[in-house]
C-alpha positions as CSV (number, residue, x, y, z in Angstrom):
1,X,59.9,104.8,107.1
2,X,62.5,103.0,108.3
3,X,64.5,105.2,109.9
4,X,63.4,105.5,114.0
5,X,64.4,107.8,116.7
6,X,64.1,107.0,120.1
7,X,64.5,108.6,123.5
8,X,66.5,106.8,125.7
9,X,66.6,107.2,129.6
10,X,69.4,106.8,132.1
11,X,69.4,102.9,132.2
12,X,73.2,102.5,133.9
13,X,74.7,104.7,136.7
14,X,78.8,104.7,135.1
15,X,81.4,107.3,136.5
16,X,81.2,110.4,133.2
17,X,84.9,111.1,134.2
18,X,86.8,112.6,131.4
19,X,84.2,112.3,128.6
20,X,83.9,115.4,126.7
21,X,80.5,116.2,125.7
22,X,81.7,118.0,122.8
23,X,84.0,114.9,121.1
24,X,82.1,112.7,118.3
25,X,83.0,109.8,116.8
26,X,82.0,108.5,113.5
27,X,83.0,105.5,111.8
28,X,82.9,104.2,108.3
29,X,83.2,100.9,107.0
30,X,83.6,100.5,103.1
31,X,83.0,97.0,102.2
32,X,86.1,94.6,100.4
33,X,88.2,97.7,98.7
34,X,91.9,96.2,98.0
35,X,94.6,98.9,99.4
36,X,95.9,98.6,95.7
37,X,92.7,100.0,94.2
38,X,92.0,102.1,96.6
39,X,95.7,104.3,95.4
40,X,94.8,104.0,91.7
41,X,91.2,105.4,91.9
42,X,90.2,109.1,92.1
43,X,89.3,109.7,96.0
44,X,89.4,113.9,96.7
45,X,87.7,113.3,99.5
46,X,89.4,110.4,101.2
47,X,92.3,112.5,100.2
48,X,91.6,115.5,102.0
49,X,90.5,113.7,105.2
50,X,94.4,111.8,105.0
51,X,96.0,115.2,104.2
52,X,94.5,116.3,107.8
53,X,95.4,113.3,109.2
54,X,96.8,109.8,107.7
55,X,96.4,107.2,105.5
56,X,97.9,103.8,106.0
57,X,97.7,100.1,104.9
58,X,96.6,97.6,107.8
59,X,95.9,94.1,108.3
60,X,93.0,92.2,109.3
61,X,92.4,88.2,110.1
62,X,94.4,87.9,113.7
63,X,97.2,86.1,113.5
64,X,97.6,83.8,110.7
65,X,98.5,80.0,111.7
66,X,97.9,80.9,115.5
67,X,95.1,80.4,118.1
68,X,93.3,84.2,117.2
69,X,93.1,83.4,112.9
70,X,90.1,84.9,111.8
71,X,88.6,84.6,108.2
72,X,88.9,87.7,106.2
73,X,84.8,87.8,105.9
74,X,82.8,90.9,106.3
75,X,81.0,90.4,109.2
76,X,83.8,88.8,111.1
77,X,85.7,92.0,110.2
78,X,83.1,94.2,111.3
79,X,82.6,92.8,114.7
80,X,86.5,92.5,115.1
81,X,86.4,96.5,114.6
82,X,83.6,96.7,116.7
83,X,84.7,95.0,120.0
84,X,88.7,95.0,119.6
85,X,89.2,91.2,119.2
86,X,89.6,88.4,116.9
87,X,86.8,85.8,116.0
88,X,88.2,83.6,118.6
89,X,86.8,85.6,121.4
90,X,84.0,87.8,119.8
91,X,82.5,84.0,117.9
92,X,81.4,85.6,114.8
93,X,83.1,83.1,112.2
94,X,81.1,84.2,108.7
95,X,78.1,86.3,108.0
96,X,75.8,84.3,109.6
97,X,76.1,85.8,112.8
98,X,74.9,82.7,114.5
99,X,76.2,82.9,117.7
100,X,77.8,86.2,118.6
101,X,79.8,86.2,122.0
102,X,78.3,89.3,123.4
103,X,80.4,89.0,126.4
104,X,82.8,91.2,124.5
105,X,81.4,94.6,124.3
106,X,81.0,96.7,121.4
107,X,82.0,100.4,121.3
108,X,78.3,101.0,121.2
109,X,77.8,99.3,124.7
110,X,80.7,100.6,126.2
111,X,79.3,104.4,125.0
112,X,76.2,103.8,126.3
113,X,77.4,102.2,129.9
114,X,79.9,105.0,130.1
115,X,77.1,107.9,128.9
116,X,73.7,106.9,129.4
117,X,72.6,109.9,127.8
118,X,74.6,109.5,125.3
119,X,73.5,109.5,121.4
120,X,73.8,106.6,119.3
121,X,73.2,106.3,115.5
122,X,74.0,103.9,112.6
123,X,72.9,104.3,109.1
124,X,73.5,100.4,107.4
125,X,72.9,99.0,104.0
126,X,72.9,95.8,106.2
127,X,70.1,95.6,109.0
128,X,72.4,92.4,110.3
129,X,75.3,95.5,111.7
130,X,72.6,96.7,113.9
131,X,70.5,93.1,115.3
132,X,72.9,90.7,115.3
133,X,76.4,92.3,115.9
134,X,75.3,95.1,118.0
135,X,72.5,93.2,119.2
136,X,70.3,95.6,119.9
137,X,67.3,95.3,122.1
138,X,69.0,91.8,123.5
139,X,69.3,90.9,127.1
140,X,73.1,89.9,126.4
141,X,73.8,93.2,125.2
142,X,72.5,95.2,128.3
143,X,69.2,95.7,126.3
144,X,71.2,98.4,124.0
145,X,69.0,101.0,122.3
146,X,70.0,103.1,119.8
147,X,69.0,106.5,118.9
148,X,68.6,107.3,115.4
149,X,68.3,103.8,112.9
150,X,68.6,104.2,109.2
151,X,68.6,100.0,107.8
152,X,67.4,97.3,106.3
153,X,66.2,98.8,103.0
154,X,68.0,96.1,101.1
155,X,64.8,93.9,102.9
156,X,62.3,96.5,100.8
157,X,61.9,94.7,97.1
158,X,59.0,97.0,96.4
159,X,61.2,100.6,97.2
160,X,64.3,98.9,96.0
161,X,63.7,95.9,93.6
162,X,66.5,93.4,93.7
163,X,68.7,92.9,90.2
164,X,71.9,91.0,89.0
165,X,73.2,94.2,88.5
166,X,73.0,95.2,92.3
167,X,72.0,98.6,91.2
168,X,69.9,98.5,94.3
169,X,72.4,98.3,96.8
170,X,74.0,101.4,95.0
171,X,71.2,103.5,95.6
172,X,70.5,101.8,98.7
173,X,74.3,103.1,99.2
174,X,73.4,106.7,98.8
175,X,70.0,106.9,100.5
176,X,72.0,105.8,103.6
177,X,74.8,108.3,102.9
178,X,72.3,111.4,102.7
179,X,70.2,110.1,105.9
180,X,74.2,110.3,107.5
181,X,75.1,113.7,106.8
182,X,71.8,115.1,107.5
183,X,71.5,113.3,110.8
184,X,75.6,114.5,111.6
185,X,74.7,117.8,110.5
186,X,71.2,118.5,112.4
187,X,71.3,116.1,115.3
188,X,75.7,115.3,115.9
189,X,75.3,111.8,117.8
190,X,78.2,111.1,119.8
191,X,78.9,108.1,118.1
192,X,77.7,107.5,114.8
193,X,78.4,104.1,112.2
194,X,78.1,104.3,108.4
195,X,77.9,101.4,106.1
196,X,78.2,100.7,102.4
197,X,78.4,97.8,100.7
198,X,78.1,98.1,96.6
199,X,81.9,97.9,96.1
200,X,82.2,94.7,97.6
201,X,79.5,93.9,95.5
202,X,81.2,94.9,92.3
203,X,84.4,93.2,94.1
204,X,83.1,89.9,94.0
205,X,81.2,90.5,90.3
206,X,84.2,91.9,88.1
207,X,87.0,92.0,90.6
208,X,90.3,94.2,89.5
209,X,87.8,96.3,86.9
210,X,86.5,99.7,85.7
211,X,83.5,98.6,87.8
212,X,85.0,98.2,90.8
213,X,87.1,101.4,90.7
214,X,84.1,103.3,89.6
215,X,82.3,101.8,92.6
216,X,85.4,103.0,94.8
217,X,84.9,106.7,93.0
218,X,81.5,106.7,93.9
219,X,81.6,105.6,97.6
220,X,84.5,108.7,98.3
221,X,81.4,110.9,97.0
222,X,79.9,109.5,99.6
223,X,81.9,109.5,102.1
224,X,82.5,113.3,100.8
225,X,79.2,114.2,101.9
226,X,79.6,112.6,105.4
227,X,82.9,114.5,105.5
228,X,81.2,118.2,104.6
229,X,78.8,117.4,107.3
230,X,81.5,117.3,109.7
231,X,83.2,120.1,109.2
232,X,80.1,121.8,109.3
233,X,79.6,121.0,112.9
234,X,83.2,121.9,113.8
235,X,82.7,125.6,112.2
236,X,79.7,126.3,113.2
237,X,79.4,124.5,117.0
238,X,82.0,123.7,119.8
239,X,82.7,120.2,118.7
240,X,85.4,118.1,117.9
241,X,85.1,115.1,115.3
242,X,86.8,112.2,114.5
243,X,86.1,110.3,111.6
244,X,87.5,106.8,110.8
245,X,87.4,105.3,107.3
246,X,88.4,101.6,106.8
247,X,87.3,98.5,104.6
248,X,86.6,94.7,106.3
249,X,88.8,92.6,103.8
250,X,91.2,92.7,100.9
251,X,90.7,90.5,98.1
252,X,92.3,87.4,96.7
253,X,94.9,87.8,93.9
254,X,95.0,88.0,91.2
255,X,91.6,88.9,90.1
256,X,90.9,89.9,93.1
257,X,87.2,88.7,92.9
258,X,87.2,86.3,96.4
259,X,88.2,86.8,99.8
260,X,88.1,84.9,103.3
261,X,91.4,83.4,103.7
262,X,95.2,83.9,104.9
263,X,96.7,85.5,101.5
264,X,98.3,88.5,102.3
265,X,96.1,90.2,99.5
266,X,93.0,89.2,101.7
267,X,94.4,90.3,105.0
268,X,95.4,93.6,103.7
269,X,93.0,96.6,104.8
270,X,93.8,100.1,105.2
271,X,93.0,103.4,107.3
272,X,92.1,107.0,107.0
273,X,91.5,109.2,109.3
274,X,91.9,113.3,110.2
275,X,93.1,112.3,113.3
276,X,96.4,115.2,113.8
277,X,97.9,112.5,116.5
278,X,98.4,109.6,114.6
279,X,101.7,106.7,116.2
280,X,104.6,105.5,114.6
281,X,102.4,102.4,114.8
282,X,99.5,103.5,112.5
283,X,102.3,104.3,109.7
284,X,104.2,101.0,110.3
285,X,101.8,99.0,108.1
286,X,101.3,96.8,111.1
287,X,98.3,98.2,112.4
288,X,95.2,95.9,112.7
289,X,91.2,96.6,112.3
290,X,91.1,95.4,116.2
291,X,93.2,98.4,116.9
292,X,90.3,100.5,115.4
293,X,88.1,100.4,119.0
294,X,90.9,100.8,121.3
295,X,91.7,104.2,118.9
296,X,88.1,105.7,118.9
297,X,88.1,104.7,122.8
298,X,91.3,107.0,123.7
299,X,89.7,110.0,121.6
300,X,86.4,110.0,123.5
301,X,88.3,109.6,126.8
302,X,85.2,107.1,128.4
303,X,85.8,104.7,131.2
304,X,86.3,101.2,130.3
305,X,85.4,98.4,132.7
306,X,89.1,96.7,133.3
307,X,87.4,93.3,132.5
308,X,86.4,94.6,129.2
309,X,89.9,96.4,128.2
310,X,92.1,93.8,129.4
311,X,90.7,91.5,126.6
312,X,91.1,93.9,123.5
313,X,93.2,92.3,121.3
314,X,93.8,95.5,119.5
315,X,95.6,98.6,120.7
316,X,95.4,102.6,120.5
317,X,96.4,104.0,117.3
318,X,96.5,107.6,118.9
319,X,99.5,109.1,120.4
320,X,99.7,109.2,124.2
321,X,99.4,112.9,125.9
């Protein structure tokens, strides 16, 4: 099994002022789903969480023709959610990972150096999220453990044998959805990442198809049963979540099979959440994915080192109390 839980001690001594034990976090990443197919397919869920809160269209790739450009490529996307910053900081520059600036801290380091006793979780179709842009276990990251793993099943041909079809990664897709909400619902980790990657994957086969918007239908199922665990918690235990549902990319017009450049189409993300205290800046269109750690920071109230925040790139998406 590949899932793992482990027992972390107190490894850093960091001032707990103003973190609220009962405040969680999750975070989902839906891989390369164009804002303009996202509107045309049927989402309940999705649309339920934005009736609580917001939906908006955002931007990814930093700023195009300046010194923070970054390609619209998953992982670079990723990691620009994960640490507030554009590639030309956090040094992820395609899905390679080769040689991650881990000077920049992720929102997993900066949980863990604010909360030691903190719990940590991310359930991946791609066991790259968790050693290479998290870089867990590494001495650049602080030696960052996580608590509950659920990855690297699309590395398991003999569970999940690989086909042209990428039927695999669907169902490797919903095993990691399942393992989500029953983790959220039995063990609520603080902070918690989910991602799912078989629309991307359709993305890049048909592009603007039936296939693609079926693969958007199914990952709002998905997402739907991430979303009942939730609210679970919340009615039955003294906690307040916060979920966050975004893609990486757009797509390039007009087939919208290909992605990694400047085209508007490309930079073009979007941004649901049921967070009830959403800015004018989250609505303005403007908002970018390096705003995304900067937002989740503000709700659980953790310290930040100074030398960390001052380079965010990326600012809250929350309104100020």
């Amino acid at each position: 099994m590949l899932c793992r839980i482990l027992c972390l001690g107190l490894i850093f001594l960091y001032s707990n002022f103003g973190f609220s034990q009962d405040k969680k976090v999750v975070f989902i990443i839906l891989d390369g789903i164009p804002a303009v197919e996202l509107e045309k397919a049927v989402t309940p869920n999705l649309d339920q969480i934005a009736k609580i809160g917001g939906y908006a269209r955002a931007f990814t790739g930093g700023e195009k023709g300046g010194a923070s450009e970054t390609p619209t490529i998953s992982a670079v996307g990723y990691n620009s959610l994960l640490t507030g910053t554009w590639a030309n900081k956090h040094n992820v520059w395609g899905n390679g990972i080769e040689a991650p600036n881990y000077s920049y801290w992720t929102i997993f380091r900066l949980m863990r150096e604010a909360k030691p006793d903190a719990k940590l979780a991310i359930f991946s179709t791609w066991e790259d999220n968790r050693t290479k842009l998290l870089g867990e276990g590494l001495p650049e990251t602080g030696n960052l453990t996580l608590d509950f793993v659920f990855d690297g099943f699309e590395n398991d041909t003999v569970l999940f044998p690989h086909d042209e079809e990428k039927l695999y990664i669907q169902k490797i897709d919903n095993l990691v959805s399942y393992e989500a909400a029953h983790v959220l619902k039995t063990e609520a980790p603080d902070l918690a990442w989910v991602y799912l990657e078989y629309t991307d994957d359709m993305g890049h086969r048909f592009g603007k198809s039936p296939q693609l918007t079926q693969a958007i239908e199914l990952a709002d199922s998905q997402v739907g049963r991430i979303w009942n665990a939730i609210q679970y918690r919340e009615q039955n235990f003294k906690e307040e979540w916060l979920i966050w549902i975004t893609t990486d990319h757009g797509r390039k017009g007009p087939d919208l099979k290909d992605h990694g450049g400047q085209s508007d189409s490309e930079r073009e993300t979007w941004m649901v959440s049921n967070c009830q205290e959403l800015n004018q800046r989250f609505y303005s269109g403007q908002a970018a994915m390096a705003d995304i750690l900067p937002t989740l920071i503000d709700f659980l109230s953790i310290p930040v080192p100074e030398n960390q925040r001052k380079n965010w790139d990326g600012t809250s998406l929350i309104n100020k109390k």
